[in-house]
C-alpha positions as CSV (number, residue, x, y, z in Angstrom):
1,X,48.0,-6.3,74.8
2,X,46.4,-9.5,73.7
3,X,45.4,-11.2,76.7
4,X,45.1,-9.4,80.7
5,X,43.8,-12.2,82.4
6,X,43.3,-16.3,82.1
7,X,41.4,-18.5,84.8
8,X,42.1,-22.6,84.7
9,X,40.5,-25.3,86.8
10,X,42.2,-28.7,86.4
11,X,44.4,-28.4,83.7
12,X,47.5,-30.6,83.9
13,X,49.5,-29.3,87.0
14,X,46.9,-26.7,88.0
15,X,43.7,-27.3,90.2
16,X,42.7,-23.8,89.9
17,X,44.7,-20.8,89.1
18,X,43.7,-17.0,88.0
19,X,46.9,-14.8,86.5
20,X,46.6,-11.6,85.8
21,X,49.0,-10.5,82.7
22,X,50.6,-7.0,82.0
23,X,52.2,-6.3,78.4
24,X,55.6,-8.2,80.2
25,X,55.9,-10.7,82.3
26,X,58.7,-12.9,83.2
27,X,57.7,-16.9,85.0
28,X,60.0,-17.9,87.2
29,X,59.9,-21.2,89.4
30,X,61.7,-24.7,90.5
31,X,62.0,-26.9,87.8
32,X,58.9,-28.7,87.7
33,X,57.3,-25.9,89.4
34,X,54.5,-25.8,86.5
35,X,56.3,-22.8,84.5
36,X,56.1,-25.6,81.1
37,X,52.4,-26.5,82.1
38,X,51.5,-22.6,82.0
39,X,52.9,-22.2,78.6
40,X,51.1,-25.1,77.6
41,X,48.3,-23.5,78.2
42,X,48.4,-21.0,75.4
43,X,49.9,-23.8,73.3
44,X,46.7,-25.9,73.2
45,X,44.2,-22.5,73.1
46,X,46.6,-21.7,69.6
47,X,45.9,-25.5,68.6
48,X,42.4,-25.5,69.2
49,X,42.4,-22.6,66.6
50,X,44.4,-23.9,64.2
51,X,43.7,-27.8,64.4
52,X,39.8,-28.2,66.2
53,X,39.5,-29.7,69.8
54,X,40.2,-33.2,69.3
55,X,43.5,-32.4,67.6
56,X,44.6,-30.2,70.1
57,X,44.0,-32.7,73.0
58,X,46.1,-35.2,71.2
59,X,49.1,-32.9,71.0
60,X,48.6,-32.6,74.4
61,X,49.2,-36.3,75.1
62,X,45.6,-37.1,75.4
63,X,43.2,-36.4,78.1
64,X,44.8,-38.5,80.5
65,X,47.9,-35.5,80.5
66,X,45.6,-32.5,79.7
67,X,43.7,-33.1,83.2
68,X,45.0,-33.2,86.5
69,X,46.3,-36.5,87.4
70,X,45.1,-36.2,91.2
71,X,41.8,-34.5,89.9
72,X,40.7,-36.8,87.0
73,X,37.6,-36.7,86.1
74,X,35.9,-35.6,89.1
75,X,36.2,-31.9,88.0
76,X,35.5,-30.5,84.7
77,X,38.6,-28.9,83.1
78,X,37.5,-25.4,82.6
79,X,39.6,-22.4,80.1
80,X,38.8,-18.5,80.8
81,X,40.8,-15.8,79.1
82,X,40.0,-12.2,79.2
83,X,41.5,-9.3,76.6
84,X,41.8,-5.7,76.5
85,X,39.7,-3.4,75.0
86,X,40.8,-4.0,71.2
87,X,39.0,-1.7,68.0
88,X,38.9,-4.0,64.8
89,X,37.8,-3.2,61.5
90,X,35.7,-6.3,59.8
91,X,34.5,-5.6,56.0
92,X,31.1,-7.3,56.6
93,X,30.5,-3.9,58.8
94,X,30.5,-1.3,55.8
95,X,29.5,-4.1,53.0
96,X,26.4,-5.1,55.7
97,X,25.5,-1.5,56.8
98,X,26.5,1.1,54.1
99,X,22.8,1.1,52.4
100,X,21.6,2.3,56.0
101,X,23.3,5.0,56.5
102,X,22.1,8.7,54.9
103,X,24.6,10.1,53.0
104,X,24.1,13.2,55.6
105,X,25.2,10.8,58.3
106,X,28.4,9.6,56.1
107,X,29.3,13.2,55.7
108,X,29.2,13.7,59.7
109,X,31.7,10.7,60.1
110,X,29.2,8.1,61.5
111,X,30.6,5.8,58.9
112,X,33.6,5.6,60.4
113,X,32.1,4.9,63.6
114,X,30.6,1.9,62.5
115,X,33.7,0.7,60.5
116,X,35.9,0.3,63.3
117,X,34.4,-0.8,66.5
118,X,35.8,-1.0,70.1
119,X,34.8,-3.9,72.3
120,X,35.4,-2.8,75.7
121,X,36.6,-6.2,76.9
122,X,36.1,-9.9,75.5
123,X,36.0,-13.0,77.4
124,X,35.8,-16.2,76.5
125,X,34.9,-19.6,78.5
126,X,34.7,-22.8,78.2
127,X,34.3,-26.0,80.2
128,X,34.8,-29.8,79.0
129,X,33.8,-33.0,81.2
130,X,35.3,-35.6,80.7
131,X,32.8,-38.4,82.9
132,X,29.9,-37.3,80.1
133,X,31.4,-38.9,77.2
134,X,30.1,-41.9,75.9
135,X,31.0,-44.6,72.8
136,X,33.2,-44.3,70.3
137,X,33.6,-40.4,69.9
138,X,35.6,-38.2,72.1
139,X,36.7,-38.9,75.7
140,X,34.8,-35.4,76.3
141,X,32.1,-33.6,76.2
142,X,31.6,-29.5,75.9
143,X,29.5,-28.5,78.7
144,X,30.4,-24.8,78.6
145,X,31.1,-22.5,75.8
146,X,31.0,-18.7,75.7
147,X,31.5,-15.8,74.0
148,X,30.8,-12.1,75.7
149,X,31.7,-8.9,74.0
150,X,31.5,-6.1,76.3
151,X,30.4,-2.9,73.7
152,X,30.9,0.5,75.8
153,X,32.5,2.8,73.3
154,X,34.2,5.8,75.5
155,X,33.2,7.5,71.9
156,X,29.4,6.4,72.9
157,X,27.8,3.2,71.7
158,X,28.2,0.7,68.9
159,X,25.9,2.1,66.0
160,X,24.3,-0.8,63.9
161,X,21.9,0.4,61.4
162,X,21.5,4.0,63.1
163,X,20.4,2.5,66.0
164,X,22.7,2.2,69.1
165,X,23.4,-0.7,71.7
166,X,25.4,-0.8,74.4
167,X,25.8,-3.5,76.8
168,X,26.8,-7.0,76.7
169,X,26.4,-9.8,74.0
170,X,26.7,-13.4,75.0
171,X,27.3,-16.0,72.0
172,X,26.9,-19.7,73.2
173,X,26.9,-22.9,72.2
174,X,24.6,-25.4,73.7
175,X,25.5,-29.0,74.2
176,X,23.6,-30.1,70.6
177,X,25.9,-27.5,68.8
178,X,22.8,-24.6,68.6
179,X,24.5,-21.2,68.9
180,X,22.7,-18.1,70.5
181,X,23.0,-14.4,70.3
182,X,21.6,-12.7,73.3
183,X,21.8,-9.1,74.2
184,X,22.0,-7.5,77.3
185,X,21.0,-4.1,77.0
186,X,22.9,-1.0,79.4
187,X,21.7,1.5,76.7
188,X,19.6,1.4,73.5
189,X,16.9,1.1,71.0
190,X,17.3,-2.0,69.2
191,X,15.3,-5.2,69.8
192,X,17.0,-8.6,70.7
193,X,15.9,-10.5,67.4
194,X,17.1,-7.4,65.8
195,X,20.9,-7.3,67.3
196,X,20.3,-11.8,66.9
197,X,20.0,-11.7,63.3
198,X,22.5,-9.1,62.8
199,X,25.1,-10.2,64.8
200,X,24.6,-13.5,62.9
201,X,24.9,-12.1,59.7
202,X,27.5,-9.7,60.6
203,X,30.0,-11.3,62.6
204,X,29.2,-15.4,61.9
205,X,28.3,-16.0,58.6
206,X,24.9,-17.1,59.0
207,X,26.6,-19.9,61.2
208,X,24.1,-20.9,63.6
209,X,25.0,-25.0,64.0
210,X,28.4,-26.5,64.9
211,X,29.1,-30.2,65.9
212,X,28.9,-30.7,69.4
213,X,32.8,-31.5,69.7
214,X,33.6,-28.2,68.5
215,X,34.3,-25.0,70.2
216,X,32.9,-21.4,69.3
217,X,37.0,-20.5,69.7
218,X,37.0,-22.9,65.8
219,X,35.0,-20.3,64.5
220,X,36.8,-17.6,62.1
221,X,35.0,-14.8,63.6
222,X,37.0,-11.3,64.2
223,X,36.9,-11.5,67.9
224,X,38.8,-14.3,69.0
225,X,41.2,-14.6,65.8
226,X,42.7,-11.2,66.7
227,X,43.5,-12.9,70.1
228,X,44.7,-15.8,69.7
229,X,45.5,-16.4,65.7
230,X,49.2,-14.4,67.1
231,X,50.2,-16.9,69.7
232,X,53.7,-18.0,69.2
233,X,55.8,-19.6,71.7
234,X,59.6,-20.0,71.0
235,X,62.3,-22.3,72.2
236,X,65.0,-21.7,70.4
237,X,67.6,-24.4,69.4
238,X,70.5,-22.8,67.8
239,X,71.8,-26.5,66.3
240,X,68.2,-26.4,64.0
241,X,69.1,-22.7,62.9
242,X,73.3,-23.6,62.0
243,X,71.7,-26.3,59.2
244,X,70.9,-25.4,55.4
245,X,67.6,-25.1,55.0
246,X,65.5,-25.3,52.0
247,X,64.4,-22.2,50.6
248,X,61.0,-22.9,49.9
249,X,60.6,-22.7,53.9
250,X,58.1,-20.6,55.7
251,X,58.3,-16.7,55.9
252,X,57.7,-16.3,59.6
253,X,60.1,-17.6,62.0
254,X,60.1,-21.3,63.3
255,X,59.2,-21.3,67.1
256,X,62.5,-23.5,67.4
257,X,64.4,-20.9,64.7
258,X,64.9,-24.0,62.7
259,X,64.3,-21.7,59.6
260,X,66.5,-18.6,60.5
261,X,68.1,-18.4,57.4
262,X,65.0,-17.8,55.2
263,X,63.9,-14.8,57.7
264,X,66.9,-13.4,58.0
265,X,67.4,-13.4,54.2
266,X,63.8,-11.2,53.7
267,X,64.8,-9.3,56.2
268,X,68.1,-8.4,54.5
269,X,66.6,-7.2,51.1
270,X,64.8,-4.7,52.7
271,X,67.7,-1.9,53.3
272,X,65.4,0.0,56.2
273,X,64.9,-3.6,57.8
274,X,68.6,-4.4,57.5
275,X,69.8,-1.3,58.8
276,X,67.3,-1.5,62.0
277,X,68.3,-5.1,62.6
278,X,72.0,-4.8,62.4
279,X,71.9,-1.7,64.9
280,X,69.6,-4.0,67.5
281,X,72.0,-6.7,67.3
282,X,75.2,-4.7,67.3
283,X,74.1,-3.5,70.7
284,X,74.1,-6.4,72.1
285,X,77.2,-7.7,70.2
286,X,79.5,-5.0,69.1
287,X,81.6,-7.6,66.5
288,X,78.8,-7.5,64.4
289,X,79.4,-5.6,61.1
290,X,77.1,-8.1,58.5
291,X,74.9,-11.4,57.9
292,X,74.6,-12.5,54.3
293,X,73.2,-15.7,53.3
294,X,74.1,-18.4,50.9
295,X,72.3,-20.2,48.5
296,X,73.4,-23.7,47.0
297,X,73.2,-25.0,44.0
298,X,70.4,-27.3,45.9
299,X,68.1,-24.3,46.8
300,X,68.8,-24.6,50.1
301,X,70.2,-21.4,52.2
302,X,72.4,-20.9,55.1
303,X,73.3,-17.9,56.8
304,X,77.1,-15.9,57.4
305,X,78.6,-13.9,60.3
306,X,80.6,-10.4,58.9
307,X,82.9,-9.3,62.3
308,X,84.6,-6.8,62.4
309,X,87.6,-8.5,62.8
310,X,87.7,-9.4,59.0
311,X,86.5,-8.5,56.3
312,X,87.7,-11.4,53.9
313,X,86.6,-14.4,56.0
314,X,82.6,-14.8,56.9
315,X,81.7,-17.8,59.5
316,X,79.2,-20.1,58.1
317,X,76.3,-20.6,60.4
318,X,77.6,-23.9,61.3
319,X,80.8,-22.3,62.9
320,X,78.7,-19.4,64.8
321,X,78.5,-19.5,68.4
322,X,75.1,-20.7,70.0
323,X,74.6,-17.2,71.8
324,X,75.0,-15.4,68.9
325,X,72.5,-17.5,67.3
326,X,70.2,-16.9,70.0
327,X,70.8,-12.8,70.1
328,X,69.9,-13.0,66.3
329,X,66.6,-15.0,66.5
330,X,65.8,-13.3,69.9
331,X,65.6,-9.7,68.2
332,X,63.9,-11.2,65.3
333,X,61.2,-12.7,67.0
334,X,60.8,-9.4,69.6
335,X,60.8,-6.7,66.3
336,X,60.1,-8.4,63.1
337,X,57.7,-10.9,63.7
338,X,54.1,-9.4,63.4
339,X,52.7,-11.7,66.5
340,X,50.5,-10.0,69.1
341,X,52.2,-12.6,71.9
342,X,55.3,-13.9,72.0
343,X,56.3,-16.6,74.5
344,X,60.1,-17.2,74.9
345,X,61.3,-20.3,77.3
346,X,64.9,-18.7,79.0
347,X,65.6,-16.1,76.3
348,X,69.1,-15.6,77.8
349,X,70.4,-19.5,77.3
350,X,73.6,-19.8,75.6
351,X,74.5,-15.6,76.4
352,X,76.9,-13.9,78.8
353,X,75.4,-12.5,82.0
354,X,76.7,-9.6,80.8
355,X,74.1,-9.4,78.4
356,X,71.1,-10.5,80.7
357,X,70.7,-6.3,81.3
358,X,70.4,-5.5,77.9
359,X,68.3,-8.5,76.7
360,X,65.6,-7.2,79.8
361,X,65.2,-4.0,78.7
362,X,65.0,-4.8,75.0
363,X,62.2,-7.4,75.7
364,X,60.6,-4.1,78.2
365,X,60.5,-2.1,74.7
366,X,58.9,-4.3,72.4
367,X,56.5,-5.2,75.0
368,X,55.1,-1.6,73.9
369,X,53.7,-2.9,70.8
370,X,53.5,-6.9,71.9
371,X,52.5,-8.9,74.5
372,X,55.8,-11.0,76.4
373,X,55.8,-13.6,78.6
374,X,59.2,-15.1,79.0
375,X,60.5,-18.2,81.3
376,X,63.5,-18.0,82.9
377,X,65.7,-19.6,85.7
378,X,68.4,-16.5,85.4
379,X,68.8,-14.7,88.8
380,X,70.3,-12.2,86.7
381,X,67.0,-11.5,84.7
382,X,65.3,-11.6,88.0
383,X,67.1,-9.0,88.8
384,X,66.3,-6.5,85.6
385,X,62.6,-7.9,84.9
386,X,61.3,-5.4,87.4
387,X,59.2,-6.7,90.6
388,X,56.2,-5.8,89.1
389,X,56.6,-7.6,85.7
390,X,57.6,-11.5,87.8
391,X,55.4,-14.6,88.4
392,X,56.5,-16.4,90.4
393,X,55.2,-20.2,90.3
394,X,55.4,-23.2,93.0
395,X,53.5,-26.0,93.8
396,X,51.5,-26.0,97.3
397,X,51.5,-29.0,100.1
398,X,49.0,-30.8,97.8
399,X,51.2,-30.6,94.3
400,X,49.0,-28.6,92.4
401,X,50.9,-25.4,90.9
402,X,49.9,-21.8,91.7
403,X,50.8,-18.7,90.5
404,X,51.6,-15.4,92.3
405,X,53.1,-11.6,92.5
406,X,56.1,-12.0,95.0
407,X,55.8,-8.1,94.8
408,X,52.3,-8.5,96.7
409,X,53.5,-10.2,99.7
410,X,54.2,-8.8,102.7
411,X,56.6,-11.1,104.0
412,X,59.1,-10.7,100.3
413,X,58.4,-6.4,100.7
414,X,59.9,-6.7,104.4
415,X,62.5,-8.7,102.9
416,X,63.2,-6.4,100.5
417,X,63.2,-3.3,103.1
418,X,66.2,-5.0,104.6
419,X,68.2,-4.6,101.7
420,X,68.1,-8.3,100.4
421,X,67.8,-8.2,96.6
422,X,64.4,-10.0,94.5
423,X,67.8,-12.2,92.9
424,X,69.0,-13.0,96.4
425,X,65.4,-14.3,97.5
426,X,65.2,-16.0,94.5
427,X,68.5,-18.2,94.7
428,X,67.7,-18.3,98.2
429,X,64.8,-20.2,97.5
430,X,63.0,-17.9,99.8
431,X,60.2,-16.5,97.7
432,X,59.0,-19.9,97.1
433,X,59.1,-20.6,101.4
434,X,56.7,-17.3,101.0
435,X,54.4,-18.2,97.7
């Protein structure tokens, strides 16, 4: 699981809000309600990564629609996101520490120790204001920026040069760009300019400046990459997957499928790939016998339909029902695509209730090996997500969104005791009388 728990202050429809995420988890909500702004959320933490700050403020409209409206600038807008214990393997560990290690040790297995290391828990923070920015530069300024790694090894501490450390290590940024490195110690026998200058060398290339407009999160260290480097968010549009597209397209799939066609031919030449994807779909659409895909005399490529119900004619994409479509990119995205989180806006648009059943306990199994947070106005997926997998989101007296667990309140579990279903409650518009 890639993230287990986010905290916002003033960011767009939020004034403060702190969600705890399990491996699935299905927003539901009025329109409006905030469901979009929460999703945005991870949207602008991916762009951060990927573009730098400033970029990833302007593809969020500007500072004027990242803030709260009603909040301005009298609050700072401040990001915290906590993970799961993760193990990662980073070459700069054996390259760095190999010539330490007696080859007695590296025949007792302590090499592998320190080649793949467990951080017990990362969080990372940071806080922008947007009243301290002056002249020409940014509308902002970073007040807050913060890396800790929590190291507690249930295998016994990290080993770095034969010596151990357990404990914390905080990596900030001051407001002049400095970065620091400061251990704090549970366990160990390692000094802090010792575990400084390693971390530093180890983990940050010997980066010990950034510009003051830029985050620690810009950094391609192994910690926050492995987070947040896998953020996709899909909204499919089944009219962008029905056109030709050119085959020099990317590999992985478009968040709007636009480039289904290119994925699903990869997919296709692998015959263990094909043969897992074809069963996924059938069971969810039984006149499913084959996809092929086409390629023009133009490079471009667009994809077929095989049913059962024929085998000389094949639909062309452009003749293939939206919900198919849909089922086709949905299992895609949930079992071929290597991301650690996958966001989905109403996975079942375009598909049969009949379906909705399936779809739920699809998403539940790849939510085994990937984190799934899905949007949805469907009572019928209401009704199959699971109590403990919903979020429910509304907007209090004063308009600011919040987000909770229906399945902790006492007034929806008396509810429920008198036989009224979570779907009922939900079209009822009585879990949101109860938020």
């Amino acid at each position: 699981m890639a993230i287990k728990k986010v905290k916002i202050t003033n960011f767009r429809s939020f004034k403060e809000a702190e969600v705890h995420l399990g491996a699935f988890n299905v927003l539901i909500g009025a329109n409006a309600s905030g469901k979009s702004n929460f999703v945005q959320l991870f949207r602008f933490l991916r762009d951060i990564r990927k573009e730098g700050l400033d970029n990833a403020i302007s593809l969020q409209s500007g500072v004027e629609y990242l803030r709260n409206i009603n909040i301005g600038n009298s609050q700072k807008l401040s990001i915290e996101i906590t993970s799961d214990p993760i193990y990662f393997s980073h070459p700069a560990i054996s390259r760095g520490l190999l010539k330490y290690i007696p080859r007695p040790a590296m025949r007792r297995g302590r090499l592998k120790q320190i080649g793949r290391v467990k951080i017990g828990e990362i969080i990372y923070k940071f806080s922008i204001d947007f009243k301290k920015a002056r002249g020409r530069g940014p509308k902002f300024k970073i007040v807050e920026d913060e890396v800790i790694l929590k190291i507690k090894d249930d295998e016994g501490p990290l080993l770095i040069n034969e010596k151990l450390f357990s404990g914390d290590i905080v990596i900030s940024k001051n407001q002049e760009g400095k970065i620091s490195v400061i251990p704090r110690h549970d366990r160990g026998e390692k000094g802090e300019e010792e575990i400084r200058n390693e971390f530093f060398s180890l983990f940050f290339w010997d980066k010990q400046l950034l510009p003051p407009e830029n985050l620690l999160l810009e950094i391609s260290d192994p910690f926050l990459r492995n987070i947040l480097d896998s953020i996709t968010v899909y909204d499919f549009d089944p009219k962008q997957s029905k056109k030709a597209i050119p085959i020099s397209g990317k590999a992985e799939l478009e968040e709007d499928g636009a480039n289904l066609s290119i994925v699903l031919k990869n997919i296709m030449e692998d015959k263990e790939e094909r043969r897992k994807l074809l069963n996924l779909v059938r069971d969810l659409l039984p006149f499913v016998r084959n996809f092929s895909v086409e390629k023009f005399a133009d490079r471009s490529l667009i994809f077929e339909l095989h049913e059962v119900y024929s085998d000389k004619h094949h639909l062309p994409a452009s003749l293939i029902s939206d919900g198919t479509i849909n089922v086709l990119a949905l299992v895609i995205a949930l079992y071929f695509e290597g991301k650690s989180l996958a966001i989905i806006e109403e996975p079942e648009r375009n598909m049969h209730p009949h379906l909705v059943s399936k779809i739920v306990e699809m998403m539940k199994d790849a939510a085994q090996k990937k984190q799934i947070i899905v949007t949805t106005h469907n009572p019928e997926m209401v009704k199959y997500a699971g109590m403990e997998n919903i979020l429910l989101v509304s907007r209090d007296k004063d308009g600011f969104s919040t987000i909770c667990r229906p399945s902790e309140k006492k007034e929806i579990q008396t509810f429920l005791k008198n036989e009224m279903e979570i779907e009922e409650l939900f079209v009822q518009n009585l879990l949101e009388l109860n938020a």
